[in-house]
VOPA-395030 format. One line per 4 residues: number of its first residue (from 1); for each residue z, y, x of N, C-alpha, C, O. Coordinates in nm, 4 decimals. Each point is the difference from the previous one (the first is absolute). Layout:
NUM = Z:Y:X:Z:Y:X:Z:Y:X:Z:Y:X; ...
END
This chain:
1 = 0.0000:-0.1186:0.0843:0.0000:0.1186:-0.0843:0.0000:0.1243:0.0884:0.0576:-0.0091:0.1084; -0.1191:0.1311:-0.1441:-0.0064:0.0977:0.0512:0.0504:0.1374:-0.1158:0.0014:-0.0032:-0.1230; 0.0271:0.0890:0.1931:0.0470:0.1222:-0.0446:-0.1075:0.1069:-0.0620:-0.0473:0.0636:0.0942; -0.0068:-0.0224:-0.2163:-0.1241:0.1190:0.0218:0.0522:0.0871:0.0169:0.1105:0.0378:-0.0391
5 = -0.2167:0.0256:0.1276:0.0097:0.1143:0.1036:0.0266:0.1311:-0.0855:0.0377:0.0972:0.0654; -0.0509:-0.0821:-0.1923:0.0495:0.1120:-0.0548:0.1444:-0.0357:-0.1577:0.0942:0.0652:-0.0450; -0.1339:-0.1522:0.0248:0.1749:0.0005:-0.1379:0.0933:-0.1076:0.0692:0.1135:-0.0246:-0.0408; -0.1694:-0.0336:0.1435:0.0943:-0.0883:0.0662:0.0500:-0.1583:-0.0473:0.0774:-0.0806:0.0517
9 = -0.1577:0.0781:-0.1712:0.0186:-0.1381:-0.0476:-0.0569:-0.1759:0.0835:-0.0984:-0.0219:0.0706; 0.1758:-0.0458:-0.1040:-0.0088:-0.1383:0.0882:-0.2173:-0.0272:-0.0923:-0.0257:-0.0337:-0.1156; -0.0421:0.0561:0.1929:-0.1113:-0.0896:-0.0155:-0.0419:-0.1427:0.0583:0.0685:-0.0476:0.0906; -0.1950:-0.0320:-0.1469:-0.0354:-0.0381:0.0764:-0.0644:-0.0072:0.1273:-0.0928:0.0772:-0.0243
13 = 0.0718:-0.1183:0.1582:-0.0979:0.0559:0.1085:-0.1325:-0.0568:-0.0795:-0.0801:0.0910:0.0213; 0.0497:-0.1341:-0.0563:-0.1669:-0.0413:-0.1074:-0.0595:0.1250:-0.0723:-0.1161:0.0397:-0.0100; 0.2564:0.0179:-0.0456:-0.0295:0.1448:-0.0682:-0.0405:0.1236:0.0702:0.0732:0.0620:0.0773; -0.2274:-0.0214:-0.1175:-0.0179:0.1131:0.0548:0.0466:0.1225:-0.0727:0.0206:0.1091:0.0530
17 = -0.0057:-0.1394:-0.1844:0.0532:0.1158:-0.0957:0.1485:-0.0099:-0.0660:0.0253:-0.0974:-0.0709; 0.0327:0.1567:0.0845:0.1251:-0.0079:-0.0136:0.0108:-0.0227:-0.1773:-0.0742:0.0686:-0.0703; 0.1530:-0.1504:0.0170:0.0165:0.0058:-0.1735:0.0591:0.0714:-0.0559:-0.0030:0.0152:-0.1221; 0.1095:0.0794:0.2480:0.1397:0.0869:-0.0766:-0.1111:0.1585:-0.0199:0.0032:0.0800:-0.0934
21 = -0.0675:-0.0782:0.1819:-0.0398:0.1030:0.0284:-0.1263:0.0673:0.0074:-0.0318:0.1189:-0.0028; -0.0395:-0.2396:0.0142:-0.1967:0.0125:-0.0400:-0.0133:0.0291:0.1463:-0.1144:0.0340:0.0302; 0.2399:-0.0397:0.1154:-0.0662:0.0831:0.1075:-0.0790:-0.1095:0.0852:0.0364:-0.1149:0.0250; -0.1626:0.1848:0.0162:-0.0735:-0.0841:0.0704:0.0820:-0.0165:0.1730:0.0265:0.0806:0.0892
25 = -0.0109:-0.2089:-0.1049:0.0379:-0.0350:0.1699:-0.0837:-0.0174:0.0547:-0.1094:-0.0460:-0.0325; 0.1695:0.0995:0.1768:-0.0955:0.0384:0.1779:0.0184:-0.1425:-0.0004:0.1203:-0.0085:0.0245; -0.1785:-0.1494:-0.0411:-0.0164:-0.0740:0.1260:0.0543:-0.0180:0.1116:0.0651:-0.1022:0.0215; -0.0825:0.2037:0.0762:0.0080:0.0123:0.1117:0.1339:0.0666:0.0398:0.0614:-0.0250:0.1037
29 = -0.0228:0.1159:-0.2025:0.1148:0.0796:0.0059:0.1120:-0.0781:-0.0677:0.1161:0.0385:0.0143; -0.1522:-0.1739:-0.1062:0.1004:-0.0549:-0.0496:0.1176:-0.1513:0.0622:0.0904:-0.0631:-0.0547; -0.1466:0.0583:0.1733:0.0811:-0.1187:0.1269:0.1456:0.1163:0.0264:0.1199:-0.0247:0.0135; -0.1845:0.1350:-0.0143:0.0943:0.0997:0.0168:0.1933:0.0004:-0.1168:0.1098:0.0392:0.0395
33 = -0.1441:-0.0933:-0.1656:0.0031:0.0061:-0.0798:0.0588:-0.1369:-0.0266:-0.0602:-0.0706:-0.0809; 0.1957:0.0127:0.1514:0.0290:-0.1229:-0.0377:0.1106:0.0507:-0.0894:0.0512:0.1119:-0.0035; -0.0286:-0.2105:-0.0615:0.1342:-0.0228:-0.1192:0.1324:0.0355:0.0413:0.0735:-0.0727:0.0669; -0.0409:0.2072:-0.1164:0.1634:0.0031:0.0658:0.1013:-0.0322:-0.0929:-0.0212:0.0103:-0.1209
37 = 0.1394:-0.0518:0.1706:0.1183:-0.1102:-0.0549:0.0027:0.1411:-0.1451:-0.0390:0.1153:0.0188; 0.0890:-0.1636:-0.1394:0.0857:0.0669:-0.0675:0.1109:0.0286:-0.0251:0.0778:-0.0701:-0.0647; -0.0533:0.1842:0.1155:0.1241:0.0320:0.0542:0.0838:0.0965:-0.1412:-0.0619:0.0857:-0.0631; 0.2046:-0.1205:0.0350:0.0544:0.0487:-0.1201:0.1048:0.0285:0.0346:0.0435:-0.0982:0.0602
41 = 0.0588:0.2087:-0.0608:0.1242:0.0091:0.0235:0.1189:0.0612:-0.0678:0.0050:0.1178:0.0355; 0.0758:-0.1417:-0.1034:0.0938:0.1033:-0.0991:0.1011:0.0613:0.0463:0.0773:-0.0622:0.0728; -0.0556:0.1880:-0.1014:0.0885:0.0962:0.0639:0.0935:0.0273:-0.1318:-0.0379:-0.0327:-0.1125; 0.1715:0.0996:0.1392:0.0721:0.0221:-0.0710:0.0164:0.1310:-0.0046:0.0651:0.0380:0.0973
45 = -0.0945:0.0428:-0.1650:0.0591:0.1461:0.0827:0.1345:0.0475:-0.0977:0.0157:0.1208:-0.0180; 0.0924:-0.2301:-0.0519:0.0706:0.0416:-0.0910:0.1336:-0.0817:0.1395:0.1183:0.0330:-0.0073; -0.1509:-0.1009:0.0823:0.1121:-0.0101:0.0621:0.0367:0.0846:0.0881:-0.0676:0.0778:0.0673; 0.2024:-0.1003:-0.0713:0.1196:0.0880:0.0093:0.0381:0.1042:-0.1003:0.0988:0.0727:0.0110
49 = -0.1682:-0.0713:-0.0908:-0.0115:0.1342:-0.0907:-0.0332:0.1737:0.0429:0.0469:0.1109:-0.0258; -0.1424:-0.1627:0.0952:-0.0322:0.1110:0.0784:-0.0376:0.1516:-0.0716:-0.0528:-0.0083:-0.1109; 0.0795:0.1677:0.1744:-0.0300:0.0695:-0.0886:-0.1601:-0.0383:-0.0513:-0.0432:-0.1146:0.0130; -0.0525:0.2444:-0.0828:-0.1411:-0.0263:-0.0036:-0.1060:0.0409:0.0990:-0.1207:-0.0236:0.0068
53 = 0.2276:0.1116:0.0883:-0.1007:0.0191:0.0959:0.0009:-0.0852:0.1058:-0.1005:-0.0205:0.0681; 0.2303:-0.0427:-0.0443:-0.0060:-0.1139:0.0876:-0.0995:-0.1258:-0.0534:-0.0662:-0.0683:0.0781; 0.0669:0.0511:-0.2110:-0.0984:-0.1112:-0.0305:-0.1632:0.0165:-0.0128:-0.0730:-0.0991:-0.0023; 0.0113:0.2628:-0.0077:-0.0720:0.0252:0.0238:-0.0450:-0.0054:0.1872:-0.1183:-0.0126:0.0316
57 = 0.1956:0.0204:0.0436:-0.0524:0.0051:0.1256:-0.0052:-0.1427:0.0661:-0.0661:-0.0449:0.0936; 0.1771:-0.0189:-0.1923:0.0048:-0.1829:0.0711:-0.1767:-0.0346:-0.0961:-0.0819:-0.0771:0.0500; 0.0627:0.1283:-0.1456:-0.1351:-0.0403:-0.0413:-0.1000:0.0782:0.0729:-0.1018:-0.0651:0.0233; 0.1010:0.1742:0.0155:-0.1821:0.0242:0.0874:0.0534:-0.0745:0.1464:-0.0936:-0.0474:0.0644
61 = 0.2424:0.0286:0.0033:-0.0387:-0.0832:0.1009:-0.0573:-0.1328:-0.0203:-0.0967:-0.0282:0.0707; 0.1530:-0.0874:-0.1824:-0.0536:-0.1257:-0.0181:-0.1312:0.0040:-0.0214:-0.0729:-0.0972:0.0196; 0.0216:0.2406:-0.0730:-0.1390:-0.0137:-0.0141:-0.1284:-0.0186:0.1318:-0.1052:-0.0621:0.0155; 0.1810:0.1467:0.0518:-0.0495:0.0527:0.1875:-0.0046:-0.1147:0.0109:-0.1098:-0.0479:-0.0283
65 = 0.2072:-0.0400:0.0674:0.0712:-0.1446:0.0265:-0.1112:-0.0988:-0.0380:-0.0535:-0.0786:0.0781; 0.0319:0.0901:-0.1806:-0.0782:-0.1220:-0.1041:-0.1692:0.0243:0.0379:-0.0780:-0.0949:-0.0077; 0.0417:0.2040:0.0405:-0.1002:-0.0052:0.0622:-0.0307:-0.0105:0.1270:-0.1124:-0.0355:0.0354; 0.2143:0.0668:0.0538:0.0224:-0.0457:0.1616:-0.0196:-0.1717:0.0252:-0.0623:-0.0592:0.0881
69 = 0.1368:0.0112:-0.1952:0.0186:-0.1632:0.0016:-0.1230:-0.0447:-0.0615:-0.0189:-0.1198:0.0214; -0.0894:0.1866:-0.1046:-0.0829:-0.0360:-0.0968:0.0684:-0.0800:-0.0899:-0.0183:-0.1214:0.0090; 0.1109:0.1739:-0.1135:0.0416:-0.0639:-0.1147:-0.0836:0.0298:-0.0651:-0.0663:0.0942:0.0434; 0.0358:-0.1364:-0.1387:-0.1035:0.0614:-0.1139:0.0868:0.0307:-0.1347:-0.0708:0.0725:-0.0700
73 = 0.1795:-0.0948:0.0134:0.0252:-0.0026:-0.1085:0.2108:0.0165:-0.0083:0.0853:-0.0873:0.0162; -0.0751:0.1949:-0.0389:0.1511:0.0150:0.0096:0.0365:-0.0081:-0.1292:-0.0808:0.0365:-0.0853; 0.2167:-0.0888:0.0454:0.0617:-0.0113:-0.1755:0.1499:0.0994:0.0802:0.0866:-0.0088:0.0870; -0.1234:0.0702:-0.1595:0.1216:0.1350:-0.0120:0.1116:-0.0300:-0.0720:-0.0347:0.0013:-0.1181
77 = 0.1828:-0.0349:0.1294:0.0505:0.0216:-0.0499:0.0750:0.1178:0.0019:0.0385:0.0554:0.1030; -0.0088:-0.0003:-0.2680:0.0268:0.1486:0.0153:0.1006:0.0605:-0.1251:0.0406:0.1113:-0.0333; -0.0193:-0.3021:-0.0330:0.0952:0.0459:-0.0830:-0.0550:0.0835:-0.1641:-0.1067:0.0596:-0.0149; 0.2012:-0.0765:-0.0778:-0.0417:0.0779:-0.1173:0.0824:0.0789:-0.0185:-0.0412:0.1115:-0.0318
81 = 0.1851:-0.1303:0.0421:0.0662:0.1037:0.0057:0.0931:-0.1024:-0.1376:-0.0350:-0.0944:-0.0708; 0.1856:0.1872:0.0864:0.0764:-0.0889:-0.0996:0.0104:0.1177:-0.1652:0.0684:-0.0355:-0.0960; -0.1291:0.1371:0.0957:-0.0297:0.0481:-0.1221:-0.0499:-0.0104:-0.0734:0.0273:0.0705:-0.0971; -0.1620:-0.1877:0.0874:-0.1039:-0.0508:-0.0499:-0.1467:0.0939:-0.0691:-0.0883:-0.0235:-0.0824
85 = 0.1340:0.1575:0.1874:-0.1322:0.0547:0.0020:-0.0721:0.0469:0.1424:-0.0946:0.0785:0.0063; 0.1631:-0.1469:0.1128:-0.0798:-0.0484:0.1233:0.0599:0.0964:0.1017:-0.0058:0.1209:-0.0222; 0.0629:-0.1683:0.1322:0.0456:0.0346:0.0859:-0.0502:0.1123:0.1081:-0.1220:-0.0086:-0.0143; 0.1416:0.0977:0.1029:-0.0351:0.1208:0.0421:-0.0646:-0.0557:0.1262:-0.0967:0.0536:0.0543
89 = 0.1610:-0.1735:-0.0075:-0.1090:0.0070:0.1505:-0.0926:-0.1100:-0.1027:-0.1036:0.0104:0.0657; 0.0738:-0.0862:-0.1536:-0.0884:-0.0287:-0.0343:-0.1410:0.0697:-0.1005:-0.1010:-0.0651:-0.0267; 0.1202:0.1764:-0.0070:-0.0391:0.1018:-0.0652:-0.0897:0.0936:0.1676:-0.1144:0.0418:0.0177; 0.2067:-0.0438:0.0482:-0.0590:0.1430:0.1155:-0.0606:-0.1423:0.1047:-0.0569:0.0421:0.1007
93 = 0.0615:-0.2040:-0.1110:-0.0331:-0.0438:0.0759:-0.2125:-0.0367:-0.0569:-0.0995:-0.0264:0.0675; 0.1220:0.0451:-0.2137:-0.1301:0.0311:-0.0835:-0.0341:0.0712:0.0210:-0.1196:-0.0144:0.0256; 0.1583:0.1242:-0.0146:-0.0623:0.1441:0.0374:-0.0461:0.0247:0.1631:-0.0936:0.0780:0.0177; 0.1407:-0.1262:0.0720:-0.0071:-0.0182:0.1310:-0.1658:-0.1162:-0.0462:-0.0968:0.0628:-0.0429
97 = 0.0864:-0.1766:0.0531:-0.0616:-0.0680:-0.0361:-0.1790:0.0305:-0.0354:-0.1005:-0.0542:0.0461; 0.1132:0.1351:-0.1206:-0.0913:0.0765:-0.0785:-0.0864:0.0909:0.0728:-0.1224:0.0120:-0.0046; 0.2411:0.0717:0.0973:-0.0357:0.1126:0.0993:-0.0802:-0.0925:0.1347:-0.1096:0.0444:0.0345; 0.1632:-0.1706:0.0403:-0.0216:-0.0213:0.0903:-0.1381:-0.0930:-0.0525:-0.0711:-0.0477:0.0885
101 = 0.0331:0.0220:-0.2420:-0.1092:-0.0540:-0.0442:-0.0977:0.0923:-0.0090:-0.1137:-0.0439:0.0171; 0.1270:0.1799:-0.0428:-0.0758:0.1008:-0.0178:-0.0673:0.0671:0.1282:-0.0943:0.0791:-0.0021; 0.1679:-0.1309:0.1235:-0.0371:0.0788:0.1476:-0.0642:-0.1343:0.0494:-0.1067:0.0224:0.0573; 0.1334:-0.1290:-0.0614:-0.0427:-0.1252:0.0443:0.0526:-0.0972:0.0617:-0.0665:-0.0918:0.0481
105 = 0.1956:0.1005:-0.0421:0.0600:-0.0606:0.0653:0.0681:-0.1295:-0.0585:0.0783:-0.0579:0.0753; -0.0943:0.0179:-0.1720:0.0304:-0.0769:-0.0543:-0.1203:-0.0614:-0.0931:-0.0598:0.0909:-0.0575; 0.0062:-0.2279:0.0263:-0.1110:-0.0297:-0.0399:0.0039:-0.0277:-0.2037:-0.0983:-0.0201:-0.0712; 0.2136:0.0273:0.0365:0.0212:-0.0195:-0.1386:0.1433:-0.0398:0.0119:0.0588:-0.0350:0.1023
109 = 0.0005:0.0492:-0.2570:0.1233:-0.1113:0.0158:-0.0003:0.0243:-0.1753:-0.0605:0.0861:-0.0638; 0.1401:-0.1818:0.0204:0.0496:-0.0325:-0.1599:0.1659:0.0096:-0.0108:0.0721:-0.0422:0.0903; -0.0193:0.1048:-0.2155:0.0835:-0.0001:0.0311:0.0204:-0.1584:-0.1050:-0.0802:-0.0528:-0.0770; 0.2267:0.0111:0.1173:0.0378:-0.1436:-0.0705:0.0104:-0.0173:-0.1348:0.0103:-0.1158:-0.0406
113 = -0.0109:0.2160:-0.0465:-0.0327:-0.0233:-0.1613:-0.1404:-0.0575:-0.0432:-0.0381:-0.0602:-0.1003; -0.0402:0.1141:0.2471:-0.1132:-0.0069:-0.0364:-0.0655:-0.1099:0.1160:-0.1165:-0.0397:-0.0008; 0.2103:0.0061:0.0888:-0.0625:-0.1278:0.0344:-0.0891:-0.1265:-0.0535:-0.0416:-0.0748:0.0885; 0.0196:0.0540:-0.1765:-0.0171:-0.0946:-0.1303:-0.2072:-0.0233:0.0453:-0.0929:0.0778:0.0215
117 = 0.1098:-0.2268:-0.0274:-0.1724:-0.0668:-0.0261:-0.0815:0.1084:-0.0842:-0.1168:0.0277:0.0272; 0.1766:0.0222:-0.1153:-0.0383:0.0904:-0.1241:-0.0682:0.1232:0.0135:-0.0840:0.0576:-0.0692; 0.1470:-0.0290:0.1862:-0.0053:0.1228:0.0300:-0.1247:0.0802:0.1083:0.0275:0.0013:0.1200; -0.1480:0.0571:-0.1610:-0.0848:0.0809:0.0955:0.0165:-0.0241:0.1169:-0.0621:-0.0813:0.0684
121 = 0.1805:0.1775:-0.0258:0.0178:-0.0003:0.1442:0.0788:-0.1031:0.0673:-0.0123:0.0051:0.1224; 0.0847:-0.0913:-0.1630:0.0364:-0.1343:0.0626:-0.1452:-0.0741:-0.0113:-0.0414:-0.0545:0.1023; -0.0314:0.0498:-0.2104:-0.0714:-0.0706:0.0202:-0.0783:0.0223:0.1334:0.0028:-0.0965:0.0764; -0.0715:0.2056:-0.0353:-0.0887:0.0103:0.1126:0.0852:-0.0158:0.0702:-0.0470:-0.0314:0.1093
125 = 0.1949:0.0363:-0.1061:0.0509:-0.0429:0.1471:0.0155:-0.1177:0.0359:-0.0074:-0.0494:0.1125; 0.0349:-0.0072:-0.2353:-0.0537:-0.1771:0.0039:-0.1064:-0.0959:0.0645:-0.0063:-0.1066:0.0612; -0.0792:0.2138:-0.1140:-0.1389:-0.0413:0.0410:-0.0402:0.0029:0.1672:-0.0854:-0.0581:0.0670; 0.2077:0.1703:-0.0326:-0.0466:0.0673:0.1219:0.1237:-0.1390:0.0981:-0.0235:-0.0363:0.1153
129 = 0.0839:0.0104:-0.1570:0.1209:-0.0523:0.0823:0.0995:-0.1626:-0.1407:0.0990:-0.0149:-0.0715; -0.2116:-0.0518:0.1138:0.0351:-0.1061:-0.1225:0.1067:-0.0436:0.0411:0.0587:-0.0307:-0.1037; 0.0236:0.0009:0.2096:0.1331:-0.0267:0.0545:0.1071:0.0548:-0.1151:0.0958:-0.0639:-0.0435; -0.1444:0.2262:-0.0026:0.1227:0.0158:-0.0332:0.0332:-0.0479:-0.1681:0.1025:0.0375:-0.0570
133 = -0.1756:-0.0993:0.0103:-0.0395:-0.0993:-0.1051:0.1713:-0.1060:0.0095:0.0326:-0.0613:-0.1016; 0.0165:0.0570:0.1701:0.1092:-0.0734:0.0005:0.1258:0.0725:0.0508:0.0984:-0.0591:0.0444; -0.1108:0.1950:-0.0551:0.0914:0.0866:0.0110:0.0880:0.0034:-0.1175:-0.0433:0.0086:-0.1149; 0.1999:-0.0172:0.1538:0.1176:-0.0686:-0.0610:0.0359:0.1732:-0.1266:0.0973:0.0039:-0.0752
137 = -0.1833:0.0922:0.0845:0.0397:0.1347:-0.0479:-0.1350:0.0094:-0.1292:-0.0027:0.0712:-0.1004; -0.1129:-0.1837:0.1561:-0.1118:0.0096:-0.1058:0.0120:-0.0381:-0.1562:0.0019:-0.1126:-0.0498; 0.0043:0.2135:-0.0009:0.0103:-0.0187:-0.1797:0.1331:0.0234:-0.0345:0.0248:-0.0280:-0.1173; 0.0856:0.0786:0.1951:0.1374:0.0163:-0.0164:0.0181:0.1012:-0.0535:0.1073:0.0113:-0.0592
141 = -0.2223:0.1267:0.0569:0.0306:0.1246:-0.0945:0.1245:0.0371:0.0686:0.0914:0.0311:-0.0764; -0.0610:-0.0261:0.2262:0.1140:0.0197:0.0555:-0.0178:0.1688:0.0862:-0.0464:0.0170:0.1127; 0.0978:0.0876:-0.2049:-0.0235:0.1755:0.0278:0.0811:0.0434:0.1302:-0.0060:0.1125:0.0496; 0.0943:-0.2340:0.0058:0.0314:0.0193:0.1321:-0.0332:-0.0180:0.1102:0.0723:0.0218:0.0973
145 = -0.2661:-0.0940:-0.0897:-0.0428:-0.0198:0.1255:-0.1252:0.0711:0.0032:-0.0418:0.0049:-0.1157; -0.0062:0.0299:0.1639:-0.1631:0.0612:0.0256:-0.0773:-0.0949:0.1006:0.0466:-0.0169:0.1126; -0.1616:-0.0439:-0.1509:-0.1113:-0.0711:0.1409:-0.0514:0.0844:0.0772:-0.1055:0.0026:-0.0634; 0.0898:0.0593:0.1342:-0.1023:0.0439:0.1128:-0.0315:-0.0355:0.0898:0.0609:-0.0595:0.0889
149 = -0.2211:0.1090:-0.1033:-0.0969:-0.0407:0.0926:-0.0024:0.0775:0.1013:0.0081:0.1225:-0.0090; -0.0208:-0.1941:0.1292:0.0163:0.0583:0.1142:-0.1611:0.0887:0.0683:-0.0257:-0.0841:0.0862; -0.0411:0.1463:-0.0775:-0.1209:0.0307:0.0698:0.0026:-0.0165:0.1101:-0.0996:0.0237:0.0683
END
């Protein structure tokens, strides 16, 4: 299996055209282009009970981190908060999220209500990373974790 050179999905080497993506593969440019491990890792940023700016900065470092290591796929934990209308570093850790999706630094993420088969954007991330198809948070409707994709 090989990697295409532009959405990054596992192809075949037989395949000159990618299926996720319609992109035509280089041949020649695609030996280049072997299969890298899938890499997944979950962070907590609710331990210790940290303020929100401390859990905002333990999250853009794991992020630095996760692309240094080539993780591809971080599960955030970030908590809902015990008021049952959602906790402040999980609220500003969405909002952080959004911002570092909007500049590029981050390639997508879902938050866990919306993790679900059901769902648009899990779905293409599915598609993109079928591993996480057996992720223990999938279909749990659980508003205390967010997926992100690593770029």
């Amino acid at each position: 299996m090989y990697l295409c050179q532009i959405c990054g999905n596992d192809i075949s080497p037989t395949l000159l055209k990618c299926p996720y993506c319609g992109n035509v593969q280089d041949a020649d440019e695609q030996q280049k282009f072997v299969k890298k491990a899938f890499l997944q890792k979950t962070v907590n940023l609710e331990k210790g009970l940290p303020t929100v700016d401390t859990a905002l900065l333990h999250l853009q470092r794991e992020i630095r981190s996760a692309k240094q290591e080539q993780i591809r796929v971080l599960t955030l934990i970030h908590g809902y908060g015990s008021t049952g209308k959602g906790g402040a570093i999980g609220r500003e850790c969405r909002k952080t999220l959004d911002y570092l999706l909007q500049k590029g630094e981050i390639a997508a993420f879902v938050f866990g209500e919306e993790f679900s088969r059901k769902h648009g954007k899990t779905k293409d991330i599915l598609n993109r990373f079928p591993d996480l198809g057996s992720h223990s948070h999938l279909g749990q409707q659980n508003r205390g974790i967010t997926v992100v994709i690593v770029s």
